[in-house]
C-alpha positions in Angstrom: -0.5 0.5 25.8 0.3 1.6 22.1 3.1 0.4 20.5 5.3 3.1 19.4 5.0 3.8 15.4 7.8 2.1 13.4 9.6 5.3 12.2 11.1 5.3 8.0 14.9 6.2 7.7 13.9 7.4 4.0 10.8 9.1 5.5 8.2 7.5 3.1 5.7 6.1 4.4 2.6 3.4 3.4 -0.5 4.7 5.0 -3.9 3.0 5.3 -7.2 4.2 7.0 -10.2 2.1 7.2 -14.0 2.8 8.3 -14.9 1.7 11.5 -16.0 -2.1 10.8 -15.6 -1.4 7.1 -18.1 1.3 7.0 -18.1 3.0 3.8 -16.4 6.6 4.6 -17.5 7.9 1.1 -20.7 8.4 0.3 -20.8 10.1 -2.8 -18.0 12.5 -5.2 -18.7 15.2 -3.0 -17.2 13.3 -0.3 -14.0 12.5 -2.3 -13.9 15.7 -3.4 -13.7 17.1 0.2 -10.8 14.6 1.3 -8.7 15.6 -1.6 -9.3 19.5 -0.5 -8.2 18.3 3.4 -5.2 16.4 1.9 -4.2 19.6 -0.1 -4.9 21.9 2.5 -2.6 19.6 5.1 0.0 18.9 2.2 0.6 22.7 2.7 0.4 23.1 6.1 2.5 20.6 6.8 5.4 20.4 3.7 4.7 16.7 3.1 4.7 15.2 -0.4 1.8 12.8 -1.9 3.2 10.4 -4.1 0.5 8.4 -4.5 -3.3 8.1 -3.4 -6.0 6.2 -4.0 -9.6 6.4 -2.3 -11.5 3.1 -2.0 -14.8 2.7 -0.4 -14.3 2.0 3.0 -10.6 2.8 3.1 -8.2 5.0 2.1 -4.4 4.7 0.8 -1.5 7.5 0.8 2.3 7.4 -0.6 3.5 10.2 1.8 6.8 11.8 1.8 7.7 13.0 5.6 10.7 14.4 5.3 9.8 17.0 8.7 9.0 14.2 10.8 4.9 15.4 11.0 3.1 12.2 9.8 0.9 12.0 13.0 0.2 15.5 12.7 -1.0 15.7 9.3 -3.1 12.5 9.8 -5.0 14.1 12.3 -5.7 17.1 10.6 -6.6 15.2 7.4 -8.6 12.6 9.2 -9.8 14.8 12.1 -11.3 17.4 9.8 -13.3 14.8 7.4 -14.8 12.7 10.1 -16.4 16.2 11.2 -17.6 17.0 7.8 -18.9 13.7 7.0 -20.6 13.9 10.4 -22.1 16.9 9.7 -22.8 16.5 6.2 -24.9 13.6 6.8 -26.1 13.8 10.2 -24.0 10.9 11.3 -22.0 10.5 15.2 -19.7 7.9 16.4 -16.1 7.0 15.0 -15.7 7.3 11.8 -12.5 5.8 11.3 -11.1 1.8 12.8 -8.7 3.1 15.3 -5.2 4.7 14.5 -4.2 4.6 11.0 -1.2 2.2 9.8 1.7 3.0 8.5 4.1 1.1 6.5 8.0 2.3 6.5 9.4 2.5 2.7 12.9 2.1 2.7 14.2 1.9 -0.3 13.4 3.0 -4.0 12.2 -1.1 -5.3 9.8 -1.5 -2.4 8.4 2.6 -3.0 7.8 1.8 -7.0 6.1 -1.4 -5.6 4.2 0.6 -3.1 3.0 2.8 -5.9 1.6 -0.4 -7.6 -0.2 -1.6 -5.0 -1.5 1.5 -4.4 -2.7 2.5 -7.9 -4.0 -1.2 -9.0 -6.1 -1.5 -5.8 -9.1 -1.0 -7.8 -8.5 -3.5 -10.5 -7.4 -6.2 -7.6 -11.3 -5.1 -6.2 -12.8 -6.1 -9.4 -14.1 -2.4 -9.8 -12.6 -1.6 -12.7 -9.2 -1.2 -14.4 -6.6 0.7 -12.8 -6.7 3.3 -16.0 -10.2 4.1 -15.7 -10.7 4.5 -12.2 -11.1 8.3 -11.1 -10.5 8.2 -7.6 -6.7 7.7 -7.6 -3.5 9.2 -8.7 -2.8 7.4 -11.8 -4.2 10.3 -14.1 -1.7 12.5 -12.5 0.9 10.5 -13.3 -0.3 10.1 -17.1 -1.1 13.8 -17.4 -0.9 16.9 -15.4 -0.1 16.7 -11.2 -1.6 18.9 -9.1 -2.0 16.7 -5.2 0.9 14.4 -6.4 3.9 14.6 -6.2 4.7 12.7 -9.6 9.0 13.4 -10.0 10.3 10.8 -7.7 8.6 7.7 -9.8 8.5 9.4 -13.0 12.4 9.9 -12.5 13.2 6.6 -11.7 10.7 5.0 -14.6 11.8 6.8 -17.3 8.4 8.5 -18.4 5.0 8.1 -18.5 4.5 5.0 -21.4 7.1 3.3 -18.8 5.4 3.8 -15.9 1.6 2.8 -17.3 3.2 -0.5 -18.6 4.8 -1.0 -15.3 1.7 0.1 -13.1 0.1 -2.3 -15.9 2.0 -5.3 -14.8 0.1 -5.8 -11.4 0.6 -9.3 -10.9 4.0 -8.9 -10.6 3.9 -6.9 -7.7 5.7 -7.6 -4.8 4.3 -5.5 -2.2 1.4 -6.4 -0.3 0.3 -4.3 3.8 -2.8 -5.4 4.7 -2.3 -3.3 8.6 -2.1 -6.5 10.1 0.7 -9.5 10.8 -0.8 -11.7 8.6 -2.1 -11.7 5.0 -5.7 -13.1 3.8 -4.7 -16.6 2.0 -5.9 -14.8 -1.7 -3.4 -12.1 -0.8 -1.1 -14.2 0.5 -0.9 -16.2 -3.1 -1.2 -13.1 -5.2 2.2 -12.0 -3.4 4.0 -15.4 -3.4 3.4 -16.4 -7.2 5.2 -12.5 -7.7 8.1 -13.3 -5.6 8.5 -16.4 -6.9 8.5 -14.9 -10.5 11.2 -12.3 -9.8 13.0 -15.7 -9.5 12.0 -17.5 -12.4 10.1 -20.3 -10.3 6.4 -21.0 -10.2 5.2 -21.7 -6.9 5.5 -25.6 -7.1 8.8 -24.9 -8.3 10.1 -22.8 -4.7 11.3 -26.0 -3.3 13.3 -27.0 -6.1 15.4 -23.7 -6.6 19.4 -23.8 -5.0 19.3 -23.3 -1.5 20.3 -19.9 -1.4 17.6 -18.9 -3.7 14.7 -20.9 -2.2 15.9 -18.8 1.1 15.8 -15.8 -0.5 12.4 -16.5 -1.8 11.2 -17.4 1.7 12.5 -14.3 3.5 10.7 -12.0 0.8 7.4 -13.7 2.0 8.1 -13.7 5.5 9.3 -9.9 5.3 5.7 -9.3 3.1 3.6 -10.7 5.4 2.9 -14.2 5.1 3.2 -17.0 8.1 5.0 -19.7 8.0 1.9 -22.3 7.4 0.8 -20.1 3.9 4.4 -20.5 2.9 4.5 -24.0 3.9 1.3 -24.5 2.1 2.0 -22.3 -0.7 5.6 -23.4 -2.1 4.8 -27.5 -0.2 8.1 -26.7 1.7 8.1 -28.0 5.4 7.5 -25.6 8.6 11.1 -26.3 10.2 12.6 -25.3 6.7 10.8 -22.3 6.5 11.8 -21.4 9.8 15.7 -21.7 9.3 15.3 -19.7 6.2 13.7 -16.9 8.1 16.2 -17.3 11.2 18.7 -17.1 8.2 20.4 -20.9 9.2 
């Protein structure tokens, strides 16, 4: 039985697509070309708002903004339409895509500039190349002119555009991390704890000597982001039962 999708009060939402056992779902610019004309096709159709994109090889990220209560709906015709291009275009059958896609509620303005990060540095935390350079995302809309994106709500809140490049800039401060499962990879894992532990002023191996209160909060924002308790425990050298009564709040 499915589980029932977790819905956003804001109605942002984080979503992720993969290929089916990481199969590359882009062959070649024609291919991202089409997606981005089924995204804007949709993004009309169905009155949502991309703020933020970012096409991978094997996966895909969206920013969406759902304020009609349509995600599903414009997921399927987005994803629907280019599994049957790809398909034909290359003579290809089977699933194109792993299953349903995820989807990540955004709930308030920190966690969707965050969002936005992880997004747009995806490339650079690949090793592809830097975040600036790489073609296949947003981040030229938000430095020049929008046409897909949606580019007000960020801009708004940054300021401008030299605001929001240093931010973007800053990725290993980023405290976001969705990786569609419960649990992190370990490199994830650490990118995300030494950030949270910096919005604190503590290196990792300094967690465990922070006031109580903070070293809670520290361990909630990792348990919120995805990590289990052994990579916290392992991570900041703070024992499992102490991890679990900061979680259970005790």
């Amino acid at each position: 039985m499915r589980t029932a999708r977790k819905r956003s009060e804001t109605g942002f939402y984080h979503v992720v697509n993969r290929g089916n056992n990481k199969q590359v779902i882009f062959k070649d610019d024609a291919d991202r070309l089409k997606f981005l004309d089924l995204l804007e096709r949709a993004k009309q159709e169905f009155g949502m708002r991309i703020i933020a994109w970012c096409l991978m090889g094997n996966h895909v990220h969206l920013l969406l903004d759902d304020a009609d209560d349509r995600l599903s709906a414009f997921m399927h015709k987005v994803l629907g339409g280019y599994a049957s291009y790809l398909n034909a275009r290359h003579g290809r059958g089977g699933h194109l895509f792993q299953g349903r896609f995820f989807s990540d509620p955004i709930e308030s303005d920190e966690r969707l500039l965050e969002c936005v990060r992880y997004i747009l540095n995806n490339p650079a935390n690949a090793g592809i190349c830097s975040t600036g350079v790489y073609r296949w995302s947003s981040y030229s809309e938000y430095m020049g002119e929008s046409s897909l994106t949606d580019t007000s709500i960020v801009l708004d809140v940054l300021g401008d555009t030299e605001q929001f490049a240093s931010f973007i800039a800053d990725r290993d401060r980023c405290t976001y991390a969705f990786e569609g499962s419960r649990y992190l990879p370990d490199d994830e894992a650490r990118r995300l704890a030494v950030a949270v532990a910096g919005r604190f002023g503590a290196t990792l191996d300094g967690v465990r000597s922070l006031p109580a209160s903070a070293r809670n909060d520290v361990i909630r924002a990792l348990s919120a982001g995805g990590l289990s308790y052994r990579q916290i425990e392992s991570l900041c050298t703070i024992s499992s039962s102490a991890v679990g009564r900061a979680v259970a709040g005790k």
